[in-house]
C-alpha positions as CSV (number, residue, x, y, z in Angstrom):
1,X,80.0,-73.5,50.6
2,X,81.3,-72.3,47.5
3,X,78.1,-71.2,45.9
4,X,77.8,-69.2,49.4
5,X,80.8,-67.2,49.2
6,X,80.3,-66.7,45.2
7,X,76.8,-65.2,46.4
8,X,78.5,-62.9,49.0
9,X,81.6,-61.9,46.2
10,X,78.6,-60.9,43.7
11,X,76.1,-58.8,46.0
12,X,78.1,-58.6,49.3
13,X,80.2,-55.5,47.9
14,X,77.1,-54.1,46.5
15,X,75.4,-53.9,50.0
16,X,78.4,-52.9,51.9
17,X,79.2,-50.0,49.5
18,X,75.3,-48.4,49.8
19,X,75.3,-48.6,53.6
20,X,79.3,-47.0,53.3
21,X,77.5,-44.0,50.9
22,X,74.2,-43.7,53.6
23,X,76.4,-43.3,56.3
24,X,78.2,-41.1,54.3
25,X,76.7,-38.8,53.4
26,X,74.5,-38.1,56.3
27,X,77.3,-37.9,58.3
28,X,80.6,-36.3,56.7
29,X,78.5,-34.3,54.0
30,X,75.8,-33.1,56.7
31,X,72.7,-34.4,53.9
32,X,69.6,-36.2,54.8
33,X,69.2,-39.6,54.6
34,X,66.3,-39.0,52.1
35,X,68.7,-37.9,49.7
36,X,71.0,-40.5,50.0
37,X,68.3,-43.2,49.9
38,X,66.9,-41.7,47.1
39,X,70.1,-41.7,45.2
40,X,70.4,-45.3,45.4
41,X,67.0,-46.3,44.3
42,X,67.8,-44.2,41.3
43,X,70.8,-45.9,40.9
44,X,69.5,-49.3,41.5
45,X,66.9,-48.5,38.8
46,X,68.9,-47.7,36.5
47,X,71.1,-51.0,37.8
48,X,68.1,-53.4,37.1
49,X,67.5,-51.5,33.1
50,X,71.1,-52.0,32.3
51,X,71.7,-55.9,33.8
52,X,70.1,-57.1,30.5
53,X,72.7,-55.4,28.1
């Protein structure tokens, strides 16, 4: 149980953050989804090349 709610603490925030910045922008900033999703692929490439540093 305490490995589960470790898991959740490490990548839980991560997920709820990128569906809060989806919803966000396609609705308050009036942008497409594409350009949301894109920005967070970006960002998640650029998340995986710094992890090892």
């Amino acid at each position: 149980m305490i490995a589960v709610g470790a898991r959740f603490a490490e990548g839980g925030n991560y997920y709820i953050f990128t569906v809060f910045i989806l919803t966000y922008l396609s609705e308050q900033l009036d942008l497409s989804r594409q350009v949301g999703l894109t920005g967070v692929m970006a960002a998640a490439a650029v998340d995986i090349a710094v992890i090892p540093l």
